[in-house]
N, C-alpha and C positions, 0 to 999 in steps of 0.2 A: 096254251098259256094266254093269259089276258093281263092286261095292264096299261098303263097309261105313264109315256115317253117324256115329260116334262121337262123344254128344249130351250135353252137361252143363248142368245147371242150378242156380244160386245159391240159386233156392228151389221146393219144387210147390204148382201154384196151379193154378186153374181158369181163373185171368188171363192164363196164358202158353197157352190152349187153341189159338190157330193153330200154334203146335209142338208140342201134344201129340197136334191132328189132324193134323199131317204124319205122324207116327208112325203111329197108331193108324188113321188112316182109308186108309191102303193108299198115299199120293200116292207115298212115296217107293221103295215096291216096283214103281209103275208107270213110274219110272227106273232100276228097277234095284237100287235102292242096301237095300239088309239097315241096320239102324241099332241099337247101344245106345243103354240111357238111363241117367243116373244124378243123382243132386243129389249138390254137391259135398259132401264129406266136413269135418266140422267143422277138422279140423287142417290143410288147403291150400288153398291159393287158384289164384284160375281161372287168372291168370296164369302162376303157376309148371306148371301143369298143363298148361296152352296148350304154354311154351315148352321142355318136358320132351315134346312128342310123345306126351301120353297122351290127348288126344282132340282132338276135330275143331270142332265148333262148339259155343257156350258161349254160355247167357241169359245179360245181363248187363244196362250201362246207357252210354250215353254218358260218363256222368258218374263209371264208373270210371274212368279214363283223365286225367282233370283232373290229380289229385293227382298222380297221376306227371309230369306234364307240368310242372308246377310244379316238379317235384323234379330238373330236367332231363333225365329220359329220356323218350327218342325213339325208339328199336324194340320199337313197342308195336302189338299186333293192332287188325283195322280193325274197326269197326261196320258193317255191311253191309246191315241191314233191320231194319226195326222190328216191334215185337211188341204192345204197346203208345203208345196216343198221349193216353192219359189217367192217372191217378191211379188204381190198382185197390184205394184202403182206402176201410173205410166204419166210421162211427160208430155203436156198437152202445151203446143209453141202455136203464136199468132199468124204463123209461117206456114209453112208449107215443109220446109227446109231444103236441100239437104241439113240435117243437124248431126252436130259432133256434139259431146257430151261439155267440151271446152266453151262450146257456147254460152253457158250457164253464167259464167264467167262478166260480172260486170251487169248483171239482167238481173230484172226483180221475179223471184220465184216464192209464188202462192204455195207453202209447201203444209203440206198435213205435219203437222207437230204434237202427236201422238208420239211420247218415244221408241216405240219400234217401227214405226214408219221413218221417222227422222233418221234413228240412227242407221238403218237400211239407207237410204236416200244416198245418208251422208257415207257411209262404205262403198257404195257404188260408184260413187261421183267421185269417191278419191281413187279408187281402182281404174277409170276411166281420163288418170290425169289433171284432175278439178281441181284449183285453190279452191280447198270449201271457203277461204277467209274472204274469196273474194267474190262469193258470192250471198245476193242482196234479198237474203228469206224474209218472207213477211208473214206473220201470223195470222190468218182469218179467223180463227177459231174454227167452230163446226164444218166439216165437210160442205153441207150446204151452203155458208158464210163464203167457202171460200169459192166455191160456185159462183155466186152470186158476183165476188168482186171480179172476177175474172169477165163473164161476161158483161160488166160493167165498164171493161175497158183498163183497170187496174192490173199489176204485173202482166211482165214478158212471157212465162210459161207459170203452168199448176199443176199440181203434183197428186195423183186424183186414183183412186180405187174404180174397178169397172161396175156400172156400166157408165160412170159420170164423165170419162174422156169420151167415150162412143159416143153418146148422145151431145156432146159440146159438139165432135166431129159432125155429124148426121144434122145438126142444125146450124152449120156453116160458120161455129161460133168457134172454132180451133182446129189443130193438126194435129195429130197424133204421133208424137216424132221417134219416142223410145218408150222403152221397159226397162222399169230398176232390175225386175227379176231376170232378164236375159246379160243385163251388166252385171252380174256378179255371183258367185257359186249359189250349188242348193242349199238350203237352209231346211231346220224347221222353222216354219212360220205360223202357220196356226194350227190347233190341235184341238181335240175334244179332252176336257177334264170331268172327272167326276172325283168324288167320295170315294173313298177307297172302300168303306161298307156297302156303297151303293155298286158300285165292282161285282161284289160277290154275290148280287142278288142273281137269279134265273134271267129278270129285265134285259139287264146289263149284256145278258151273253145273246139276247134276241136281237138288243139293238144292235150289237157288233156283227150279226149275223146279216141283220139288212143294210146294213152299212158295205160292208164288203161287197155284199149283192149291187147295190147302187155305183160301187167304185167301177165293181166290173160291167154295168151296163153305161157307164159314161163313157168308158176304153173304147167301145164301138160303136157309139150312139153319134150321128152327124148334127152340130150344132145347131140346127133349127129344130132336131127333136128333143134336145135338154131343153131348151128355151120353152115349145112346146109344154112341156110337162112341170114347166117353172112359172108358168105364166098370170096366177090365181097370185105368188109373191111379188110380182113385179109390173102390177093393174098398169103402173105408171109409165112403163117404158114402154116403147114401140116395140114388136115381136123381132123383126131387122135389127134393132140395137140390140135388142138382146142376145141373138142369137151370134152379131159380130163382136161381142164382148166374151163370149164364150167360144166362138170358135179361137180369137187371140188368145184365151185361158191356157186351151187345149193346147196350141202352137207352141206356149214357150214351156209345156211341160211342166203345170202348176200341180196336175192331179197324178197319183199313182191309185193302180188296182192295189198296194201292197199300203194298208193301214197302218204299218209299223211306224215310230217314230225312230229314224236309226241314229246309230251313237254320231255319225260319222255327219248329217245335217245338225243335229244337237250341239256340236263342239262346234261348229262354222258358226251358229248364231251368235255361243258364246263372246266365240273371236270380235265378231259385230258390235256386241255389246261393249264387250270391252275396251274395243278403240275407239266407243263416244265415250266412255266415261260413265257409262250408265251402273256399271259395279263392278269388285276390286277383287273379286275370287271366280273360281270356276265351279261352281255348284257340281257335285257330280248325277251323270247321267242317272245312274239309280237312285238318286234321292229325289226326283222329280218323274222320271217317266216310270210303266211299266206295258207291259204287252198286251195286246189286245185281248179282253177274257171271255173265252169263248167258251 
């Protein structure tokens, strides 16, 4: 089989690393399949990208798909595997600490206000005992932006995707003090979607095929060798940051060999969701995922 894997991403991380070792670690040239990559472009979204035939499979979350569902649309792409089954932000304090999660408490936090980062944040931090009311979020905007204020001397802690705490840490500019994902159950977090036509192509069953291949070589692969084999996507970061953001990944148990998305992270996110406010039903499980088609 021959074809070409056409790979979009909402955001790049070190967190989405079993797709960017599908990529980069040869799995999907051992099917065959040639693959671009891209993050999506600030002015479109995945959807419309999806359903305009301009690519093939697309990081995302269960939890995009809610708000449309609410909104009564129904021909919407499937979630197919998961990428994540934890919480990939971490609290970066000017401290050292010891830090309690109560800390937050009264302090300005740089926090990603992306609504599933937020509403993660903010489920954790109240399962950990937080007045969310009383604590003093600032919006930076982009990831970057909010990089930027931080090491600028602006907010008490920021709330940051890897490898951007590792690298704040490794250049003496913060401490690394918690993880949202270790404060609060599995989830699904992120997940591969596609077309449900695009599903049933031969493609579809090649790339689940290296996909699985790469879950299982990340199971026993020691963090300097993902890093290693990651390194052509991450020009920018030191190979030591990379490799201590991904042995952390590894630690709090972000990645499973089992690509399934299970009902049982599925309804924990909902829960999430629904105690921001973010929406008013519980979409069912079968109306958004389906199983990996192999």
């Amino acid at each position: 089989m021959t074809g070409l894997v056409r790979i979009l991403v909402s955001r790049h991380s070190a967190f989405y690393s079993p797709l960017i070792v599908t990529i980069a670690g040869g799995f999907l040239n051992d099917e065959g399949l040639e693959s671009s990559y891209a993050v999506k472009p600030p002015d479109r979204g995945t959807f419309e990208m999806l359903e305009a035939g301009e690519v093939d499979v697309v990081q995302s979350a269960v939890s995009s798909n809610w708000g449309r569902i609410e909104r009564g649309i129904t021909d919407l792409p499937a979630h197919f595997a998961q990428i994540n089954g934890r919480d990939g932000f971490w609290i970066t304090s000017r401290s050292p600490g010891p830090f309690r999660w109560k800390d937050l408490e009264g302090k300005r936090l740089l926090a990603d206000h992306g609504p599933q980062p937020l509403a993660m944040l903010r489920y954790a931090a109240t399962r950990q005992g937080v007045d969310w009311n009383e604590v003093r979020l600032i919006d930076a905007g982009s990831p970057p932006g909010m990089d930027a204020r931080f090491r600028s001397g602006d907010g008490d802690f920021v709330h940051q995707q890897g490898p951007a705490p590792q690298q704040l840490e490794s250049d003496g500019s913060g401490y690394v003090v918690a993880s949202v994902g270790e404060a609060m159950p599995t989830v699904a977090f992120s997940s591969l979607m596609a077309s449900h036509r695009y599903l049933e192509s031969p493609e579809a069953s090649g790339f689940v095929r290296a996909y699985r291949a790469a879950l299982r070589w990340i199971e026993g692969a020691p963090g300097a060798e993902i890093a290693a084999r990651e390194t052509e996507f991450f020009s920018d970061v030191e190979p030591r940051v990379l490799t201590a953001t991904i042995d952390a990944y590894k630690r709090i148990g972000c990645w499973s060999m089992d690509p399934e998305i299970h009902p049982e992270q599925y309804e924990q996110s909902l829960d999430v969701f629904l105690a921001a406010g973010l929406i008013s039903s519980r979409p069912p499980y079968d109306q958004v995922v389906i199983l990996p088609p192999e």
